[in-house]
Each structure stands twice: as structure tokens, then as C-alpha cells.
N, C-alpha and C positions, 0 to 999 in steps of 0.2 A: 092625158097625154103622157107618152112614155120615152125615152130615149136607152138604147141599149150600146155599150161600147165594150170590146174586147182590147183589153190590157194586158200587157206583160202576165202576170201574177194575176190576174182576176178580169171577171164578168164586171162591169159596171151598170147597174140600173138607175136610172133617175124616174121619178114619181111627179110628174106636175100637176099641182091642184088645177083643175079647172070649174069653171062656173061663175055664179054669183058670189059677189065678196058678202065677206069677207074672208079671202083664201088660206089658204095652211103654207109655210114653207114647203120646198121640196124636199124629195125623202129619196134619198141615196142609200141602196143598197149596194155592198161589194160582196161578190161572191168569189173568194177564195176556196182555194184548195181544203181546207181542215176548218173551215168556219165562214161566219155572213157576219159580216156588220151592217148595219142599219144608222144612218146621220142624218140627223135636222138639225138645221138651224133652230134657236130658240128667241123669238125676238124680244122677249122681256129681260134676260140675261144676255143679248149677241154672242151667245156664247151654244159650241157646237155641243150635241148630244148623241152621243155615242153608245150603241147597244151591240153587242158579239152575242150571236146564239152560235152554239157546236152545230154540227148536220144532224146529229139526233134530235138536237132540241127542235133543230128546222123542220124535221121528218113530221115530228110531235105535232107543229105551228100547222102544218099540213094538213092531217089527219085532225085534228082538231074542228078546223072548220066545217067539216060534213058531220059533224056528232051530234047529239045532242046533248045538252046539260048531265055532268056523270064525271066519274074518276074512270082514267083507262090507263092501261099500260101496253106499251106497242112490243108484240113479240116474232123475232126473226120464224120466217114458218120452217117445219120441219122439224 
């Protein structure tokens, strides 16, 4: 399950685990204007974790999952 909310300054995605437990925290995606963070809770520390990818790296995260095992470099066409 997902939740989607438009903010001032950003897209908000929430990520709910569902299923059989034992489940995952949820995983909050903000998607800003110039970059995405990504926050889970961590419940062995309670303490939040925090990841900022730029949009290239996003682009990259993307493009990534349909590849296969390999080095690549993503280039503007043209």
C-alpha cells in the first residue's frame, strides 16, 4: 500500500509494508524540486535514516532496474 500527498515544496510518497510479519518500517520518499530523499525509521537505533539522491542519481536508480548485471553510463541523446 501507498499514500501519495502534494506539499508546498514536494511530492510525498509513503511505502507501507504489507503482508506476513515480520514487516519493514515505512519508507517515505520526498520528492523535491533539485533532489529525493528517502526516511525509514530504524527500530534498533529509533532513530530516522536519511538518504538524498540528486535526479541523475534518481534517473541512474531508474534505468538501473531494467539492466542487467554491467557498468553503464547514462548519456543525454543527441
Amino acid at each position: 500500500m501507498f499514500t501519495i500527498e502534494h506539499d508546498y515544496d514536494a511530492t510525498v510518497i509513503t511505502l507501507v509494508d504489507e503482508g506476513k510479519a515480520p514487516l519493514l518500517e515505512d519508507v517515505t520518499i520526498n520528492a523535491f524540486e533539485d533532489c529525493i530523499t528517502i526516511v525509514q525509521a530504524d527500530p534498533r537505533t529509533d532513530a530516522l535514516v536519511r538518504i538524498t539522491l540528486s535526479l541523475s542519481q534518481l534517473r541512474d536508480l531508474q534505468a538501473a532496474l531494467d539492466l542487467p548485471e554491467g557498468v553503464y553510463q547514462l548519456r543525454k541523446p543527441g
